[in-house]
N, C-alpha and C positions, 0 to 999 in steps of 0.2 A: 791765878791758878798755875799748877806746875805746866811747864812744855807739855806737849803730846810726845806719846812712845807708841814705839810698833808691838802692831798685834798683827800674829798668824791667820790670815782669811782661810782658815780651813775649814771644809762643813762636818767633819768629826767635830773640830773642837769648839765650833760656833752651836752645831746642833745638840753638843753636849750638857753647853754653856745655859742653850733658851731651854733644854729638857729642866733642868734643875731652876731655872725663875718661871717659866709659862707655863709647864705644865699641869692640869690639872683636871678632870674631868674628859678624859679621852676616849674610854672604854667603849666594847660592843656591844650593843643591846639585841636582845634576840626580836622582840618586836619594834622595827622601826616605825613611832606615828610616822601623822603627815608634819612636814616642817614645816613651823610657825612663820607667819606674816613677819618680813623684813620691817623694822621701823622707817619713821620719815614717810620722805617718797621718792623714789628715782629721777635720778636729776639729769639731765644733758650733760651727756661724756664726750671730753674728744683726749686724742690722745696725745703729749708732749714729749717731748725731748729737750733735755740741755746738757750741756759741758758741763764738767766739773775736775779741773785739772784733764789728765791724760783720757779722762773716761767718758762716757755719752753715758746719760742715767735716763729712762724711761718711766713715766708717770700718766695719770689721769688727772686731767683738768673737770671738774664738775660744778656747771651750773643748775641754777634754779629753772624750771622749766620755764616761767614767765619771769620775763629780766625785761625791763622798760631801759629810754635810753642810757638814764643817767646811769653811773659806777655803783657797784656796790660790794659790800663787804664782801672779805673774804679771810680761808682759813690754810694753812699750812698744817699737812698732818702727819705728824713722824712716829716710824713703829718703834715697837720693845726690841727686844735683846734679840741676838741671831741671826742665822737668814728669813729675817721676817719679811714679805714682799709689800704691795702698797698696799691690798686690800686687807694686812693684818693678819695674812695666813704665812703658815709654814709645812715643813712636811712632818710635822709633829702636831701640829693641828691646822689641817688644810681646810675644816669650817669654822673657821673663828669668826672672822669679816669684822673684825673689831674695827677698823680703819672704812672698810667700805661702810657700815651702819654709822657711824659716826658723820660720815658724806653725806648719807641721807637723811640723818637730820636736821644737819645743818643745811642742806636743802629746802627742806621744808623752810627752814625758820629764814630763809630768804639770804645762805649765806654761799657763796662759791668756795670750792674746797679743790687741793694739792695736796696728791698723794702718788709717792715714789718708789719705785724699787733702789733702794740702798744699796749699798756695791753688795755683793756675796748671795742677790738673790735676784727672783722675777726675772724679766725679762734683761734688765742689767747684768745679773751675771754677774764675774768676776772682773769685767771690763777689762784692763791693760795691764792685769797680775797674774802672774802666775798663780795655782793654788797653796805652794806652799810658802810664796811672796811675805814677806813683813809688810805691812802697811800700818802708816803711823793712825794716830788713833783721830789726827787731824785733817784727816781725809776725809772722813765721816760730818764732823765739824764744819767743812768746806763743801761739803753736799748739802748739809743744810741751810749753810746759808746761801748757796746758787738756789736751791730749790727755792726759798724764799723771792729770793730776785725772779725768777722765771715766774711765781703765781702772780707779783706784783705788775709784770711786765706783761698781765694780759689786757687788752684791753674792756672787759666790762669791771676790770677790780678798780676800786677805789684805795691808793696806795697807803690812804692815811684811817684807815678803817681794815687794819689786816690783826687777826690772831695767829698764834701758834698754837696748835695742840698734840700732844706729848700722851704718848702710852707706853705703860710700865716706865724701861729705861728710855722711852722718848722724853720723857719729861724730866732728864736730867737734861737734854737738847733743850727744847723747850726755856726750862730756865736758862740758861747761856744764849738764847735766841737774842735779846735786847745786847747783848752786849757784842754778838758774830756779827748781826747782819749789817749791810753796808749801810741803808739810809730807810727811812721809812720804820725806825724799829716798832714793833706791835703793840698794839694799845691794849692787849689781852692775854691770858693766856689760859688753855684748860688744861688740868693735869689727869690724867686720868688712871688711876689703879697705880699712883705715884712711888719711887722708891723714895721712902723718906729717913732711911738709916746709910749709915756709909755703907758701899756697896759687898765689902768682903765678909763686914757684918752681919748682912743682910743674905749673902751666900751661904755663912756660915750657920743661920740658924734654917735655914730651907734643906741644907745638907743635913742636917742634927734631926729637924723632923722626920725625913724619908727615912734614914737611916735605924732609927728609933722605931716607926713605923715597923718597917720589915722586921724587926728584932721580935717586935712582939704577935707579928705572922711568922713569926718562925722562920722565916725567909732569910735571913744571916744569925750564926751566931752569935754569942754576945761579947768572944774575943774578936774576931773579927768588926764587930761593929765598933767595939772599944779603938781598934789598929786602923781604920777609917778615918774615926775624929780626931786625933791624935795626929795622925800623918794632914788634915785638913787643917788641923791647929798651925801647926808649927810651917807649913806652906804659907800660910795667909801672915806668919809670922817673918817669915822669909822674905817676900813680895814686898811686903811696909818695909823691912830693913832695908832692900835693893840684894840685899842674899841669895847665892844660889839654893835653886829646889832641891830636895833629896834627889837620889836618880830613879829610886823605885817608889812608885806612886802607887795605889792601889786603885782598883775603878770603886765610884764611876767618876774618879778624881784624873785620871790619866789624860783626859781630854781637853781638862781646866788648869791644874795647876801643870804647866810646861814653861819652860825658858823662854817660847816664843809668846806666850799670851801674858807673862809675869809683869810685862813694860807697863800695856796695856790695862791690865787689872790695877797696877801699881798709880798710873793715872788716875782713871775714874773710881777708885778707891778714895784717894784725895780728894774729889771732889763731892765734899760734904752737901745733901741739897739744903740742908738748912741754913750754912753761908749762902748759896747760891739765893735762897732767896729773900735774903739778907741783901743782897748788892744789888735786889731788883729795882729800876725806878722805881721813886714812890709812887706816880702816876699809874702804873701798870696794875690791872685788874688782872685776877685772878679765879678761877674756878677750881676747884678740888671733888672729885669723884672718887669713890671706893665704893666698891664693894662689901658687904656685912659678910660675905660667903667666899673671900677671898681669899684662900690657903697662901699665896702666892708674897701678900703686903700685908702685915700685921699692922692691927689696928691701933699700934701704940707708934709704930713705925710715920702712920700717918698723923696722929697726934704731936709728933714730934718736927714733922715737917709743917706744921700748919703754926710754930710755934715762933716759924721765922717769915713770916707772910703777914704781912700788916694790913691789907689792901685785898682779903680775899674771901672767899665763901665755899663752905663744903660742902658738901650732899653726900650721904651715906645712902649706899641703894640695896635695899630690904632682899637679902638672898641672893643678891648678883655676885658672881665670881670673877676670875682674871680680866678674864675679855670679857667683861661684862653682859654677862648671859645669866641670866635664872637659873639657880640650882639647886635640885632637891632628890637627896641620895637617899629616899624611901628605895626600897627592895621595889626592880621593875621598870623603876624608870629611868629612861635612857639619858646617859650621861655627853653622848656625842652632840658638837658644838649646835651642829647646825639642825638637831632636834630639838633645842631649846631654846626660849624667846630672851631676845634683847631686851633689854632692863628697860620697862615701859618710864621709869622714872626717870631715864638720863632726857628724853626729849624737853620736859618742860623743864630741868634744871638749865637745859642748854638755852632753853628759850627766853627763862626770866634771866639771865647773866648778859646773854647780849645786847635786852633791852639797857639794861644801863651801861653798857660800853659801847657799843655801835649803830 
Protein backbone atom coordinates (compact mmCIF):
# COMPACT_ATOMS: atom_id res chain seq x y z
CA UNK A 1 0.00 0.00 0.00
CA UNK A 2 0.94 3.58 -0.73
CA UNK A 3 2.67 5.76 2.54
CA UNK A 4 -0.07 7.51 4.62
CA UNK A 5 -0.82 11.32 3.89
CA UNK A 6 -2.18 13.95 6.00
CA UNK A 7 -5.73 14.78 6.41
CA UNK A 8 -7.14 18.11 7.96
CA UNK A 9 -8.81 16.83 11.43
CA UNK A 10 -11.49 19.46 10.93
CA UNK A 11 -15.10 18.89 12.20
CA UNK A 12 -16.48 20.87 9.04
CA UNK A 13 -14.73 18.78 6.87
CA UNK A 14 -14.83 15.30 8.79
CA UNK A 15 -18.69 16.07 9.67
CA UNK A 16 -19.02 16.92 6.02
CA UNK A 17 -17.35 13.86 4.90
CA UNK A 18 -19.53 11.21 7.52
CA UNK A 19 -22.85 13.46 6.28
CA UNK A 20 -22.42 12.08 2.66
CA UNK A 21 -21.30 8.09 3.77
CA UNK A 22 -23.56 7.70 7.12
CA UNK A 23 -26.22 9.61 6.62
CA UNK A 24 -29.42 8.27 6.32
CA UNK A 25 -32.71 8.16 8.16
CA UNK A 26 -32.35 11.06 10.69
CA UNK A 27 -35.63 12.96 10.47
CA UNK A 28 -38.30 14.10 13.05
CA UNK A 29 -41.17 12.27 13.73
CA UNK A 30 -44.08 14.16 15.29
CA UNK A 31 -44.94 11.09 17.41
CA UNK A 32 -42.04 9.68 19.16
CA UNK A 33 -43.02 5.54 20.18
CA UNK A 34 -41.35 4.16 23.03
CA UNK A 35 -37.60 3.01 22.02
CA UNK A 36 -37.28 -0.46 21.28
CA UNK A 37 -35.33 -3.03 23.46
CA UNK A 38 -31.41 -2.73 23.00
CA UNK A 39 -30.02 -6.14 21.59
CA UNK A 40 -27.71 -8.66 23.39
CA UNK A 41 -27.40 -7.86 26.90
CA UNK A 42 -25.42 -5.30 28.97
CA UNK A 43 -22.21 -6.32 29.76
CA UNK A 44 -19.70 -5.11 32.45
CA UNK A 45 -18.11 -1.65 31.41
CA UNK A 46 -14.93 -0.32 32.86
CA UNK A 47 -13.22 2.37 31.39
CA UNK A 48 -9.49 2.48 29.42
CA UNK A 49 -7.06 4.60 28.50
CA UNK A 50 -3.95 4.10 26.26
CA UNK A 51 -1.26 5.98 24.30
CA UNK A 52 -1.00 6.23 20.90
CA UNK A 53 1.83 8.39 19.84
CA UNK A 54 1.63 11.98 21.35
CA UNK A 55 -2.20 11.30 22.27
CA UNK A 56 -4.23 9.44 25.39
CA UNK A 57 -7.25 7.73 23.34
CA UNK A 58 -10.13 6.85 25.73
CA UNK A 59 -12.37 3.66 25.34
CA UNK A 60 -14.77 1.12 26.96
CA UNK A 61 -13.61 -2.36 27.91
CA UNK A 62 -16.80 -4.58 27.97
CA UNK A 63 -17.27 -7.92 29.53
CA UNK A 64 -19.65 -10.66 29.61
CA UNK A 65 -21.48 -10.56 32.86
CA UNK A 66 -20.49 -14.15 33.94
CA UNK A 67 -16.68 -14.64 33.04
CA UNK A 68 -15.15 -17.86 34.93
CA UNK A 69 -11.51 -18.01 35.50
CA UNK A 70 -10.07 -18.97 32.41
CA UNK A 71 -9.60 -16.08 29.23
CA UNK A 72 -11.85 -15.56 26.74
CA UNK A 73 -12.44 -14.19 23.50
CA UNK A 74 -12.54 -11.00 22.48
CA UNK A 75 -13.32 -8.18 19.99
CA UNK A 76 -11.85 -5.04 18.80
CA UNK A 77 -14.53 -2.50 17.38
CA UNK A 78 -13.63 0.25 15.12
CA UNK A 79 -16.28 3.06 13.79
CA UNK A 80 -17.05 4.47 10.22
CA UNK A 81 -16.08 7.59 8.76
CA UNK A 82 -15.84 11.08 10.76
CA UNK A 83 -16.01 12.00 14.18
CA UNK A 84 -17.72 8.94 15.09
CA UNK A 85 -17.11 8.32 18.90
CA UNK A 86 -16.92 4.61 20.51
CA UNK A 87 -20.44 3.91 20.92
CA UNK A 88 -20.97 4.58 16.90
CA UNK A 89 -22.56 7.82 17.38
CA UNK A 90 -21.93 11.31 15.89
CA UNK A 91 -23.41 14.58 16.02
CA UNK A 92 -25.20 13.71 12.98
CA UNK A 93 -26.71 10.83 14.34
CA UNK A 94 -26.19 10.79 18.16
CA UNK A 95 -28.63 7.59 18.33
CA UNK A 96 -27.03 5.29 16.24
CA UNK A 97 -25.17 2.95 19.06
CA UNK A 98 -23.99 0.87 16.09
CA UNK A 99 -20.67 0.16 18.11
CA UNK A 100 -22.36 -0.06 21.63
CA UNK A 101 -25.27 -2.82 20.09
CA UNK A 102 -22.66 -4.70 18.58
CA UNK A 103 -20.82 -4.89 22.38
CA UNK A 104 -23.95 -6.20 23.52
CA UNK A 105 -24.12 -8.81 21.38
CA UNK A 106 -21.10 -9.97 21.48
CA UNK A 107 -21.70 -9.93 25.15
CA UNK A 108 -24.32 -12.13 25.01
CA UNK A 109 -22.57 -14.56 22.93
CA UNK A 110 -19.68 -14.79 25.52
CA UNK A 111 -17.30 -12.27 23.84
CA UNK A 112 -15.44 -9.18 25.58
CA UNK A 113 -15.30 -6.10 23.32
CA UNK A 114 -12.97 -2.60 22.61
CA UNK A 115 -14.36 0.15 21.82
CA UNK A 116 -12.62 3.84 21.23
CA UNK A 117 -12.93 7.37 20.66
CA UNK A 118 -10.57 7.94 17.62
CA UNK A 119 -8.65 11.04 17.54
CA UNK A 120 -11.28 13.96 16.36
CA UNK A 121 -14.09 12.65 18.71
CA UNK A 122 -15.59 11.40 22.25
CA UNK A 123 -13.94 12.10 24.95
CA UNK A 124 -10.48 11.88 23.05
CA UNK A 125 -10.96 14.77 21.31
CA UNK A 126 -8.42 16.21 19.24
CA UNK A 127 -5.74 15.08 21.72
CA UNK A 128 -2.21 16.89 20.74
CA UNK A 129 -3.53 18.69 17.30
CA UNK A 130 -4.49 21.63 16.79
CA UNK A 131 -7.91 21.73 14.81
CA UNK A 132 -6.72 22.83 11.71
CA UNK A 133 -3.36 20.48 12.18
CA UNK A 134 -2.68 17.91 9.21
CA UNK A 135 -2.54 14.56 10.54
CA UNK A 136 -1.19 11.71 8.61
CA UNK A 137 -3.72 9.24 7.74
CA UNK A 138 -1.17 6.81 9.81
CA UNK A 139 -2.20 7.99 12.86
CA UNK A 140 -5.56 6.51 12.76
CA UNK A 141 -3.69 3.18 11.55
CA UNK A 142 -1.49 3.38 14.79
CA UNK A 143 -4.61 3.76 17.09
CA UNK A 144 -5.77 0.85 15.80
CA UNK A 145 -3.36 -1.08 16.26
CA UNK A 146 -2.53 0.17 20.13
CA UNK A 147 -6.15 -0.20 20.66
CA UNK A 148 -5.72 -3.75 19.61
CA UNK A 149 -2.59 -4.17 21.98
CA UNK A 150 -4.63 -2.60 24.94
CA UNK A 151 -7.93 -5.06 24.46
CA UNK A 152 -5.24 -7.79 24.30
CA UNK A 153 -3.46 -6.68 27.33
CA UNK A 154 -6.43 -7.12 29.44
CA UNK A 155 -6.35 -9.79 31.65
CA UNK A 156 -9.67 -12.09 31.10
CA UNK A 157 -8.72 -11.84 26.98
CA UNK A 158 -7.37 -14.71 25.62
CA UNK A 159 -4.79 -13.11 23.23
CA UNK A 160 -5.01 -16.05 20.56
CA UNK A 161 -8.94 -15.89 20.29
CA UNK A 162 -9.27 -11.93 19.39
CA UNK A 163 -11.44 -10.46 16.19
CA UNK A 164 -11.55 -7.20 14.74
CA UNK A 165 -14.74 -5.72 13.68
CA UNK A 166 -15.06 -2.86 11.29
CA UNK A 167 -18.14 -0.52 10.40
CA UNK A 168 -18.71 1.24 7.24
CA UNK A 169 -14.94 2.65 6.72
CA UNK A 170 -13.93 0.64 9.92
CA UNK A 171 -13.62 -2.23 7.80
CA UNK A 172 -11.32 -0.96 5.59
CA UNK A 173 -9.13 -1.06 9.24
CA UNK A 174 -10.45 -4.03 9.94
CA UNK A 175 -8.93 -5.53 6.78
CA UNK A 176 -5.36 -4.09 7.42
CA UNK A 177 -5.79 -5.26 11.04
CA UNK A 178 -3.73 -8.76 10.34
CA UNK A 179 -1.16 -7.03 8.70
CA UNK A 180 -0.87 -3.42 11.52
CA UNK A 181 -1.05 -5.26 14.54
CA UNK A 182 2.04 -6.20 16.47
CA UNK A 183 1.65 -10.04 17.46
CA UNK A 184 -1.44 -12.01 18.25
CA UNK A 185 -2.93 -11.09 14.63
CA UNK A 186 -6.91 -11.98 14.73
CA UNK A 187 -8.28 -15.22 13.96
CA UNK A 188 -11.54 -13.33 12.69
CA UNK A 189 -12.94 -10.53 11.40
CA UNK A 190 -16.75 -9.08 10.89
CA UNK A 191 -17.35 -6.51 8.44
CA UNK A 192 -20.16 -4.83 8.80
CA UNK A 193 -22.20 -2.34 6.25
CA UNK A 194 -18.57 -2.88 4.44
CA UNK A 195 -17.15 -0.27 1.76
CA UNK A 196 -16.57 -2.54 -1.05
CA UNK A 197 -15.89 -0.22 -4.09
CA UNK A 198 -12.71 2.13 -4.02
CA UNK A 199 -13.63 4.79 -1.77
CA UNK A 200 -13.79 8.07 -4.27
CA UNK A 201 -16.02 5.81 -6.31
CA UNK A 202 -18.05 4.86 -3.77
CA UNK A 203 -18.37 8.98 -2.76
CA UNK A 204 -18.95 9.53 -6.07
CA UNK A 205 -22.14 7.74 -6.48
CA UNK A 206 -23.66 8.60 -2.81
CA UNK A 207 -22.92 12.29 -4.09
CA UNK A 208 -24.83 11.59 -7.64
CA UNK A 209 -27.74 9.97 -5.62
CA UNK A 210 -28.39 13.09 -3.19
CA UNK A 211 -27.81 15.32 -5.80
CA UNK A 212 -30.19 13.75 -8.27
CA UNK A 213 -32.55 13.21 -5.30
CA UNK A 214 -32.95 17.09 -4.63
CA UNK A 215 -33.24 17.61 -8.48
CA UNK A 216 -36.26 15.96 -8.65
CA UNK A 217 -37.72 17.71 -5.20
CA UNK A 218 -36.98 20.56 -6.77
CA UNK A 219 -34.56 21.26 -4.33
CA UNK A 220 -31.56 22.41 -6.97
CA UNK A 221 -31.75 23.11 -10.31
CA UNK A 222 -30.79 21.11 -12.93
CA UNK A 223 -27.73 23.35 -14.08
CA UNK A 224 -26.65 23.55 -10.82
CA UNK A 225 -26.80 19.97 -10.15
CA UNK A 226 -25.16 19.35 -13.72
CA UNK A 227 -22.05 22.21 -12.20
CA UNK A 228 -22.10 19.85 -8.89
CA UNK A 229 -21.17 16.56 -10.63
CA UNK A 230 -18.89 17.96 -13.02
CA UNK A 231 -16.90 20.02 -10.32
CA UNK A 232 -17.05 16.39 -8.23
CA UNK A 233 -15.79 14.68 -11.39
CA UNK A 234 -12.89 16.34 -12.18
CA UNK A 235 -11.97 16.69 -8.19
CA UNK A 236 -11.89 13.08 -7.73
CA UNK A 237 -10.00 13.35 -11.08
CA UNK A 238 -7.61 15.63 -9.49
CA UNK A 239 -6.90 13.69 -6.11
CA UNK A 240 -6.00 10.19 -8.29
CA UNK A 241 -3.52 12.42 -10.41
CA UNK A 242 -1.95 14.13 -7.15
CA UNK A 243 -3.40 17.60 -9.08
CA UNK A 244 -4.28 20.62 -7.53
CA UNK A 245 -8.17 21.10 -6.85
CA UNK A 246 -10.04 23.89 -8.62
CA UNK A 247 -10.05 26.89 -6.11
CA UNK A 248 -13.96 27.19 -6.27
CA UNK A 249 -15.63 24.16 -5.15
CA UNK A 250 -19.34 24.33 -4.79
CA UNK A 251 -21.08 22.83 -1.65
CA UNK A 252 -21.67 20.56 -0.22
CA UNK A 253 -18.28 19.71 -1.92
CA UNK A 254 -16.30 22.47 -0.19
CA UNK A 255 -15.68 20.52 2.96
CA UNK A 256 -14.48 17.38 0.93
CA UNK A 257 -12.70 18.10 -1.88
CA UNK A 258 -9.72 20.77 -0.16
CA UNK A 259 -5.89 20.54 -0.42
CA UNK A 260 -5.86 19.47 2.94
CA UNK A 261 -8.12 16.31 2.82
CA UNK A 262 -6.93 15.46 -1.10
CA UNK A 263 -3.46 13.37 0.53
CA UNK A 264 -5.76 11.61 2.70
CA UNK A 265 -8.59 10.78 0.18
CA UNK A 266 -5.75 10.16 -2.33
CA UNK A 267 -4.63 7.26 0.15
CA UNK A 268 -7.60 5.46 1.18
CA UNK A 269 -8.84 5.89 -2.33
CA UNK A 270 -6.00 3.41 -3.22
CA UNK A 271 -6.75 1.19 -1.07
CA UNK A 272 -8.87 -1.19 -2.95
CA UNK A 273 -10.97 -3.57 -0.28
CA UNK A 274 -10.94 -6.15 -2.73
CA UNK A 275 -6.89 -6.40 -2.79
CA UNK A 276 -7.17 -5.88 0.81
CA UNK A 277 -8.84 -9.00 1.10
CA UNK A 278 -6.99 -10.47 -1.30
CA UNK A 279 -3.75 -10.28 1.14
CA UNK A 280 -5.93 -11.55 4.02
CA UNK A 281 -4.36 -14.72 5.62
CA UNK A 282 -5.80 -17.66 4.37
CA UNK A 283 -6.46 -18.82 7.87
CA UNK A 284 -8.52 -15.70 8.64
CA UNK A 285 -12.37 -16.12 9.01
CA UNK A 286 -14.56 -13.72 8.05
CA UNK A 287 -18.16 -12.32 8.37
CA UNK A 288 -19.87 -9.97 6.01
CA UNK A 289 -23.01 -7.99 7.16
CA UNK A 290 -25.29 -5.69 5.03
CA UNK A 291 -28.08 -4.28 5.16
CA UNK A 292 -31.05 -4.92 2.33
CA UNK A 293 -32.14 -1.13 3.24
CA UNK A 294 -28.86 0.30 3.16
CA UNK A 295 -28.66 3.70 1.00
CA UNK A 296 -25.31 4.13 2.22
CA UNK A 297 -23.31 0.49 0.52
CA UNK A 298 -24.85 -0.72 -2.65
CA UNK A 299 -25.44 -4.14 -2.98
CA UNK A 300 -23.32 -4.75 -5.98
CA UNK A 301 -20.66 -2.69 -3.93
CA UNK A 302 -20.81 -5.78 -1.54
CA UNK A 303 -20.91 -8.21 -4.22
CA UNK A 304 -17.83 -7.14 -5.35
CA UNK A 305 -16.10 -7.17 -1.99
CA UNK A 306 -17.06 -10.66 -1.20
CA UNK A 307 -15.49 -11.63 -4.56
CA UNK A 308 -11.92 -11.29 -3.02
CA UNK A 309 -12.75 -13.09 0.37
CA UNK A 310 -12.16 -16.79 0.08
CA UNK A 311 -12.70 -17.74 3.77
CA UNK A 312 -15.95 -15.90 4.46
CA UNK A 313 -19.84 -15.78 4.95
CA UNK A 314 -22.51 -13.02 4.41
CA UNK A 315 -25.64 -12.31 5.86
CA UNK A 316 -27.90 -9.82 4.25
CA UNK A 317 -30.21 -8.35 7.05
CA UNK A 318 -34.04 -8.01 5.73
CA UNK A 319 -34.69 -4.02 5.90
CA UNK A 320 -31.62 -3.04 7.99
CA UNK A 321 -29.84 0.19 7.11
CA UNK A 322 -26.35 1.96 7.66
CA UNK A 323 -26.12 1.29 11.35
CA UNK A 324 -27.99 -1.51 11.16
CA UNK A 325 -31.38 -0.65 12.46
CA UNK A 326 -34.76 -1.64 10.79
CA UNK A 327 -36.25 0.67 8.44
CA UNK A 328 -39.45 1.22 6.99
CA UNK A 329 -40.37 4.67 5.29
CA UNK A 330 -44.21 4.04 5.31
CA UNK A 331 -45.80 7.58 5.80
CA UNK A 332 -45.67 8.03 10.01
CA UNK A 333 -43.05 6.26 10.97
CA UNK A 334 -40.42 7.61 12.78
CA UNK A 335 -37.16 7.50 10.98
CA UNK A 336 -34.84 8.53 14.13
CA UNK A 337 -32.11 5.92 15.14
CA UNK A 338 -32.95 5.30 18.44
CA UNK A 339 -36.81 4.74 17.59
CA UNK A 340 -36.05 1.83 15.71
CA UNK A 341 -34.89 -1.66 16.35
CA UNK A 342 -31.59 -3.29 15.84
CA UNK A 343 -31.56 -5.88 13.16
CA UNK A 344 -32.74 -8.82 15.20
CA UNK A 345 -30.84 -10.83 12.68
CA UNK A 346 -27.17 -9.67 13.32
CA UNK A 347 -27.18 -11.51 16.84
CA UNK A 348 -27.58 -15.10 15.61
CA UNK A 349 -25.30 -14.25 12.44
CA UNK A 350 -22.81 -13.23 15.04
CA UNK A 351 -23.39 -16.28 17.04
CA UNK A 352 -23.15 -19.00 14.32
CA UNK A 353 -19.67 -17.26 13.00
CA UNK A 354 -17.88 -17.43 16.28
CA UNK A 355 -18.78 -20.84 16.88
CA UNK A 356 -16.59 -21.89 14.18
CA UNK A 357 -13.75 -19.33 14.86
CA UNK A 358 -13.43 -18.99 18.65
Amino acid sequence: MPSPSPVALTRAAAGALAALLLATGCGVSPDRPAEPDPPGVEPAERDVRFDSGPDTLHGTFALPRVVGDAPIPAALIISGSGPTDRDGNSELRPGADTNLNLARVLAEAGVASLRYDKLGSGTTGLGSHDAEEPVPYEVFEDEMADAYAELIAQPEVDPGRVLVVGHSEGALFALRSPEVVAEHPPVGLVLAAPVGDRYLDTLDRQITEQVRTAETAQQIGATDATDVLSKLRTGIARIRADKPLPQEVPAPLSHILTTANAPFLRTIDAMDPVELARDLPPETRTLVLWGTADTQIAEEDVDRLMGGLDNARRVDLPDADHVLRLYDDSPGVSVLDADREFSPEVAPAVREFLDGVV
